[in-house]
C-alpha positions as CSV (number, residue, x, y, z in Angstrom):
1,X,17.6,39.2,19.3
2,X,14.9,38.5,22.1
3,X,12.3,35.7,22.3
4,X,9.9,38.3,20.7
5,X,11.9,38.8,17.3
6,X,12.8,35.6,17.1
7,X,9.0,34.0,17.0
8,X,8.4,36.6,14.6
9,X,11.5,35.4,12.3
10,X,10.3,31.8,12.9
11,X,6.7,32.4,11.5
12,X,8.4,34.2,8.8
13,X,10.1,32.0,7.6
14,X,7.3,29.1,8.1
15,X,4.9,31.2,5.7
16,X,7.8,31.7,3.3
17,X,8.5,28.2,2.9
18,X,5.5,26.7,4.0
19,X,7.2,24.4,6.8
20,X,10.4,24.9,9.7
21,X,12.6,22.2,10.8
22,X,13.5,22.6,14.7
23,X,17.1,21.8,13.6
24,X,17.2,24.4,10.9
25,X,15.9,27.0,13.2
26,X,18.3,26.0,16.3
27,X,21.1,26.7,13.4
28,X,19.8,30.0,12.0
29,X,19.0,31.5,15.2
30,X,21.8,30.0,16.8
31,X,19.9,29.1,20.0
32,X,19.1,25.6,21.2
33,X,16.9,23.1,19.7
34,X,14.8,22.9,23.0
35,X,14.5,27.0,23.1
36,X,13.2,26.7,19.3
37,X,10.7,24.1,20.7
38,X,9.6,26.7,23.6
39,X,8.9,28.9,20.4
40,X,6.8,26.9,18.4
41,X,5.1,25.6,21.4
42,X,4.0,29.8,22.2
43,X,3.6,29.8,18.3
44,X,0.9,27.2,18.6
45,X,-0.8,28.1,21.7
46,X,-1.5,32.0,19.9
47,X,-3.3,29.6,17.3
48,X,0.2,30.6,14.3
49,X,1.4,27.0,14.0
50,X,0.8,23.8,14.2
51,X,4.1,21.2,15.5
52,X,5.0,18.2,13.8
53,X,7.8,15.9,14.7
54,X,10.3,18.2,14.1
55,X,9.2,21.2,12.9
56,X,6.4,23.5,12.4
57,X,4.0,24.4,9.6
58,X,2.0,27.6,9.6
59,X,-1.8,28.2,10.2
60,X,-3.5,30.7,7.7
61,X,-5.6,33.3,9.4
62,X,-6.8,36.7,8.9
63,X,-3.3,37.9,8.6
64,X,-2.3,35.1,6.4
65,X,-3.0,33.2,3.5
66,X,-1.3,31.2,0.9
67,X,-2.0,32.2,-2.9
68,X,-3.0,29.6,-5.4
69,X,0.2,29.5,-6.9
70,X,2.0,28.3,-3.5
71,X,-0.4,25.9,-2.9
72,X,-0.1,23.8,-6.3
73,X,3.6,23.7,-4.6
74,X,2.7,21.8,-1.8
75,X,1.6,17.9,-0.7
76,X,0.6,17.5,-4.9
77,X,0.7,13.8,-4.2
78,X,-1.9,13.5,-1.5
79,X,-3.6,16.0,-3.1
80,X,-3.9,13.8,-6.1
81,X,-5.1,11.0,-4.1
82,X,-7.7,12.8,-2.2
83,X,-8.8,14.5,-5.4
84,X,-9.5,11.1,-7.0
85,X,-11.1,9.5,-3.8
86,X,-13.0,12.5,-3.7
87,X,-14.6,12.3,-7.2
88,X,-15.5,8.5,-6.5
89,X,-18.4,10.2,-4.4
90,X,-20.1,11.3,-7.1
91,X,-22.4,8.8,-7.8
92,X,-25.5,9.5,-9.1
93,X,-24.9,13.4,-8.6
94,X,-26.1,15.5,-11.9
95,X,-24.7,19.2,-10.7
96,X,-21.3,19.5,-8.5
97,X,-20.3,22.7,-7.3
98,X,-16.4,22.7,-6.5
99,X,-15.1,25.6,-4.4
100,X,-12.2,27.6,-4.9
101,X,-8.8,26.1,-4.3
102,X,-6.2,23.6,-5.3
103,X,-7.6,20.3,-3.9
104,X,-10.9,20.9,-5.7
105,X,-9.5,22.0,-8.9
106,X,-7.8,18.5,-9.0
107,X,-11.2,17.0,-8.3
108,X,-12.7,18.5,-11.1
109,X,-10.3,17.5,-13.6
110,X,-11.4,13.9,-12.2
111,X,-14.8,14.4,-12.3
112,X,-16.8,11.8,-14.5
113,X,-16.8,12.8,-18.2
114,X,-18.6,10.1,-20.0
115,X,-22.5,11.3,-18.9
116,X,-23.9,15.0,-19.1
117,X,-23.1,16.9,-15.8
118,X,-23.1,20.3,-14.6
119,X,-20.7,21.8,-12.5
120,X,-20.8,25.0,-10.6
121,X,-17.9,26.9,-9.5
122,X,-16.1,30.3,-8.0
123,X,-12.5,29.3,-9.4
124,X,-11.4,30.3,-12.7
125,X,-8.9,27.9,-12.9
126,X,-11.6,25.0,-12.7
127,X,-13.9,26.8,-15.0
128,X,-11.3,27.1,-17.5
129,X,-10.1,23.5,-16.9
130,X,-13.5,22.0,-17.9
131,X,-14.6,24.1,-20.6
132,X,-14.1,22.4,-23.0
133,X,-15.6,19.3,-22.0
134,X,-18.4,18.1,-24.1
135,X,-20.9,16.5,-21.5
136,X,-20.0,19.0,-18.5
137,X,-21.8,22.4,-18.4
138,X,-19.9,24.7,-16.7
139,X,-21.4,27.7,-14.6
140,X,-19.5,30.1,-13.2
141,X,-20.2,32.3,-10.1
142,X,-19.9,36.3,-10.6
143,X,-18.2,38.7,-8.4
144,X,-15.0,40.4,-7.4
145,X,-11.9,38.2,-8.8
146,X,-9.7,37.5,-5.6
147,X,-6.3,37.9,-7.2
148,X,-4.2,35.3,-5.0
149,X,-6.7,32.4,-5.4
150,X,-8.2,33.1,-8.8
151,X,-12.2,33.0,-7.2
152,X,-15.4,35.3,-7.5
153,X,-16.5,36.4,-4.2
154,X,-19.3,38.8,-2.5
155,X,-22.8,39.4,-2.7
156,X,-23.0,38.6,-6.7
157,X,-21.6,35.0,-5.6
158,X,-23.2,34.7,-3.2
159,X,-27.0,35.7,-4.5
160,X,-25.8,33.8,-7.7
161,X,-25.5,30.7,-5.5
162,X,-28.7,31.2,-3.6
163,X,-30.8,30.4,-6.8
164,X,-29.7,26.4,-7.2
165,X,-30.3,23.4,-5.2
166,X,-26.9,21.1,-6.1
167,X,-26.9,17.8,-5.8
168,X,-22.9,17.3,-4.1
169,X,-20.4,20.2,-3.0
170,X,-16.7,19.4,-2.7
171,X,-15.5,22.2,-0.3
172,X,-12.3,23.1,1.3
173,X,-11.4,24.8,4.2
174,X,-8.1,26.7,5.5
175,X,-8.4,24.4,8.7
176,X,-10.7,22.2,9.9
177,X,-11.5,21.2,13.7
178,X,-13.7,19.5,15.8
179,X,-14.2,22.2,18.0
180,X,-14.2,25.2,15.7
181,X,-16.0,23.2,12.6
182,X,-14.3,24.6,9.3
183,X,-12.8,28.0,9.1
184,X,-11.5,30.7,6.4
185,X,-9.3,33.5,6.5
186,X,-11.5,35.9,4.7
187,X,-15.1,36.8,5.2
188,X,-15.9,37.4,1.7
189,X,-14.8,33.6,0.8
190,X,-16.1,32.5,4.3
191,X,-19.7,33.7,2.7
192,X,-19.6,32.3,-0.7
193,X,-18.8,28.6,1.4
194,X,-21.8,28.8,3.7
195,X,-24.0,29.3,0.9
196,X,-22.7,26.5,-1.1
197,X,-23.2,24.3,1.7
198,X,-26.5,25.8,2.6
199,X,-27.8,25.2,-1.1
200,X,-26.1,21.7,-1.5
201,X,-27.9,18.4,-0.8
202,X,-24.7,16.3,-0.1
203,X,-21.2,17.8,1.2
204,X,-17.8,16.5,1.0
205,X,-14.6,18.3,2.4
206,X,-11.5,17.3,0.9
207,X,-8.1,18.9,2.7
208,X,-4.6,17.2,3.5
209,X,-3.9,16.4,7.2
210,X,-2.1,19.4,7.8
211,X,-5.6,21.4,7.8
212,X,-7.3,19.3,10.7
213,X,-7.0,20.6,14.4
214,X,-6.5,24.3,12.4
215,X,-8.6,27.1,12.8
216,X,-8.7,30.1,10.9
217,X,-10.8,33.1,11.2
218,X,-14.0,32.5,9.7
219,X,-16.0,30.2,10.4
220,X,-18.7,29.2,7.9
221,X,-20.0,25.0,8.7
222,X,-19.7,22.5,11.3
223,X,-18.0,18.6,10.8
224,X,-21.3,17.2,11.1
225,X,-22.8,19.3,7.8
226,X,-20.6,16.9,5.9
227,X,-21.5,13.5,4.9
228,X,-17.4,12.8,4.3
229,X,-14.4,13.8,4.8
230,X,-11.5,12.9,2.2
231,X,-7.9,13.5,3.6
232,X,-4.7,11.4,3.1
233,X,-2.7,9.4,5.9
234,X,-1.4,11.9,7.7
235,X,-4.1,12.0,9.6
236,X,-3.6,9.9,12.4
237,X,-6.5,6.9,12.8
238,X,-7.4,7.7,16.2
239,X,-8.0,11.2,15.3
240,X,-9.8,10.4,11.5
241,X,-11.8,8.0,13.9
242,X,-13.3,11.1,16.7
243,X,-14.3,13.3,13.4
244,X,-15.9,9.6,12.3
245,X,-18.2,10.3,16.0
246,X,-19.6,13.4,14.4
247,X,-20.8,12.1,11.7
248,X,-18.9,12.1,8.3
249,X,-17.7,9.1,6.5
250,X,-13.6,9.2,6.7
251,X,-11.7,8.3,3.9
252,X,-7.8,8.7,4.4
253,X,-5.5,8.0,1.4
């Protein structure tokens, strides 16, 4: 096996399982640990993965993209955290829209239920999650159903969309950089996200730490549109501190 089919095994395997251990790899591949380092490193630098101490996690892109279901897999406790830190930001807000996506779906089931407010949404999961909510109206975007994420997409979505002026969007991005603002896989998705935060008074993006210094292929707002940004501790402080410079509030969990 050359250095070619082995990177190619290695990003397998880190979009099967979502993350690689150097040692694992050296193992599987039966080559060094340091060799399995090189690989990641060329991994990184074509924009595929993002190193960790000891390992590697993969970068969606236009090739690439988790499904719902995998995602509810992964980082569920600082997802949970984030989610309720998140919804703490809603203050005074009277319609929400939450995007599509596993961190916003738990936001919404932690969304303020004891005064009338109106949420607007692409997901079906969150739709269906607050339905049957007394105080919350629930409006629900039209458009083609993308079947790995559960969302309405395209020009119905995003038309639909164009009509409101809401109050606070929590939105979440495949990665999330300083240089490359935040970024989608898919242009369809990428669309319905500008609008939302082109329509909404307040943003908040709300993503673990494995999404920041990503960037994916579409690119759709910039760190400064946001007035927060909710992540857990994994983001480093010094790093949570230079998105801080641009603008947002950071909150780490």
């Amino acid at each position: 096996m050359d250095a070619e089919e082995r990177r190619r095994g290695i990003l397998e395997l880190a979009r099967r399982s979502g993350s690689v251990d150097v040692g694992k790899l050296s193992a599987e591949f039966q080559v060094s640990k340091e060799t399995v380092r090189r690989d990641l490193r060329v991994l990184e630098d074509h924009g595929l993965v993002r190193r960790t101490h000891g390992g590697a996690y993969p970068v969606e892109s236009a090739g690439f993209e988790t499904t719902l279901a995998f995602r509810t897999t992964m980082h569920v406790p600082e997802k949970s955290r984030i989610a309720a830190a998140a919804a703490d930001l809603v203050r005074d807000a009277e319609t929400v829209y939450v995007d599509e996506g596993f961190t916003p779906q738990l936001i919404a089931q932690v969304l303020p239920d004891d005064r009338p407010l109106t949420v607007l949404t692409s997901s079906l999961a969150t739709a269906g999650g607050l339905a049957d909510r007394e105080r919350t109206t629930v409006v629900l975007l039209g458009g083609r159903v993308r079947g790995g994420t559960l969302a309405t997409v395209d020009h119905w979505a995003t038309r639909m969309l164009a009509g409101f002026v809401i109050d606070l969007a929590f939105i979440g991005a495949n990665g999330i950089s300083r240089e490359h603002g935040l970024t989608t896989p898919d242009p369809a998705v990428s669309a319905v996200k500008s609008q939302a935060v082109r329509v909404s008074r307040r943003r908040v993006f709300a993503g673990v730490h494995t999404k920041f210094g990503a960037a994916s292929f579409c690119r759709f707002a910039e760190v400064p549109d946001f007035e927060a940004i909710v992540t857990d501790t994994g983001l480093p402080l010094s790093e949570a501190h230079r998105y801080s410079l641009l603008g947002p509030q950071v909150i780490r969990v």
